[in-house]
C-alpha positions in Angstrom: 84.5 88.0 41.5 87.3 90.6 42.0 89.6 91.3 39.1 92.1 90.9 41.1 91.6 87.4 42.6 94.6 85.7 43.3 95.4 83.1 40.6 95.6 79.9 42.5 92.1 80.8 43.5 90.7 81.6 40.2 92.2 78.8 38.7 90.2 76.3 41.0 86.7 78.6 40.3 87.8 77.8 36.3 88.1 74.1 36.9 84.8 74.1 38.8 82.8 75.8 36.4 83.9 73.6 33.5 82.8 70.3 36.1 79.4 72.6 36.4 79.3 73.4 32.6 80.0 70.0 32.3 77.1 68.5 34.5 74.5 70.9 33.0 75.3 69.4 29.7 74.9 65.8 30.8 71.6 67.0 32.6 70.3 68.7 29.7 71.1 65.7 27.3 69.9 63.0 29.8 73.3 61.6 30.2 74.1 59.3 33.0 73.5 60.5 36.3 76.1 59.0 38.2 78.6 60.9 35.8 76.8 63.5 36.5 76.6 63.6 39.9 80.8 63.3 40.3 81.1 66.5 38.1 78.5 68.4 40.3 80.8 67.2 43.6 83.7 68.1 41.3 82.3 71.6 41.0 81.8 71.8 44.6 84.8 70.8 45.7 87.0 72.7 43.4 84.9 76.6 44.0 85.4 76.0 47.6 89.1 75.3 47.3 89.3 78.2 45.6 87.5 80.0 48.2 89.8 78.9 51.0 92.5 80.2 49.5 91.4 83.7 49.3 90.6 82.8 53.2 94.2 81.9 53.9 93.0 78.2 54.4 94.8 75.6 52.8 92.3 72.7 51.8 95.0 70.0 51.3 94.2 67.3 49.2 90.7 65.9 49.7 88.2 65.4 48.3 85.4 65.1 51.1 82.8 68.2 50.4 81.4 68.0 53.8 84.8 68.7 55.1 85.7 71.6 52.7 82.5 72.7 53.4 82.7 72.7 57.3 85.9 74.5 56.4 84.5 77.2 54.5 81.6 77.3 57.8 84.7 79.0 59.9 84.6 82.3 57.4 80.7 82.0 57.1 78.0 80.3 58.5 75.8 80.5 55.7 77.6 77.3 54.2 76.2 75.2 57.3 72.6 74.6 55.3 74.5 72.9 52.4 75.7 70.1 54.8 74.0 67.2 54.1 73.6 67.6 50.6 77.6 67.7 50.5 77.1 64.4 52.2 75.1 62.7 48.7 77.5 64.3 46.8 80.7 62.6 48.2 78.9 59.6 47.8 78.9 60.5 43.9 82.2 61.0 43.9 83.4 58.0 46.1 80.8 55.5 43.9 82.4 56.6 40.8 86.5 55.9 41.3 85.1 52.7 43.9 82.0 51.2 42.3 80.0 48.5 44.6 77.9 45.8 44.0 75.0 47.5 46.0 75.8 50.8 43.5 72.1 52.3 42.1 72.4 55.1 39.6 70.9 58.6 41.5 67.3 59.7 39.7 67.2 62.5 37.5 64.9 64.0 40.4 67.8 63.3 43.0 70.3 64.9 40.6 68.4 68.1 39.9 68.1 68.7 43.6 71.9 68.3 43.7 72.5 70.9 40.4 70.1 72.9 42.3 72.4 72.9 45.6 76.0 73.1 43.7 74.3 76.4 41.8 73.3 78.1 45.3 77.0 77.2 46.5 78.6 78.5 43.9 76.9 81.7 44.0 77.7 81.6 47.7 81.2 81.3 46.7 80.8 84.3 43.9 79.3 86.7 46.3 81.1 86.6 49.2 84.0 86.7 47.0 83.6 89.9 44.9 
């Protein structure tokens, strides 16, 4: 990324990285893959807030991937592919602060793919934003 990238910006790519650092940790150690699965849609949310904001965009406050990420599809089309995965990982996120009774714990399987897709994201983000 630029040296010079604006700080707002760079502060949401640091927050996203630790969520990242965070859920390859968890991964690694067989932690508990919901947890895991709400720092991965952390991750995403928070590199492409930061990418908006070198756009000029103003993501606002939520929290939906699929939206920030249908956002980010107006500066490039590349991000369309990662649209239905974005649609697990708000479920991640929305299953972990409101917990239901029909709730099943993701698979580490289902989880890889999802570290797998958050990786190729961020190094969307990274590139296009050198």
């Amino acid at each position: 990324m630029k040296s010079g990238i604006n700080k707002p910006a760079g502060l949401w790519f640091a927050k996203g990285a630790h969520h990242m650092e965070s859920a390859v940790s968890l991964y690694d150690e067989e932690g508990y893959t919901d947890i895991i699965g709400l720092h991965v849609h952390q991750a995403v949310e928070k590199y492409l807030k930061g990418y908006l904001l070198l756009k000029g965009a103003t993501p606002g406050d939520t929290h939906d991937a699929v939206n920030l990420l249908k956002e980010a599809c107006r500066y490039d089309k590349t991000f369309e592919k990662y649209l239905t995965p974005c649609q697990g990982m708000n479920c991640y996120y929305l299953d972990n602060l409101f917990p239901a009774s029909e709730y099943s714990e993701p698979t580490g399987e289902e989880i890889k793919g999802y570290l797998d897709v958050a990786w190729e994201i961020i190094n969307r983000v990274k590139e296009v934003t050198k």
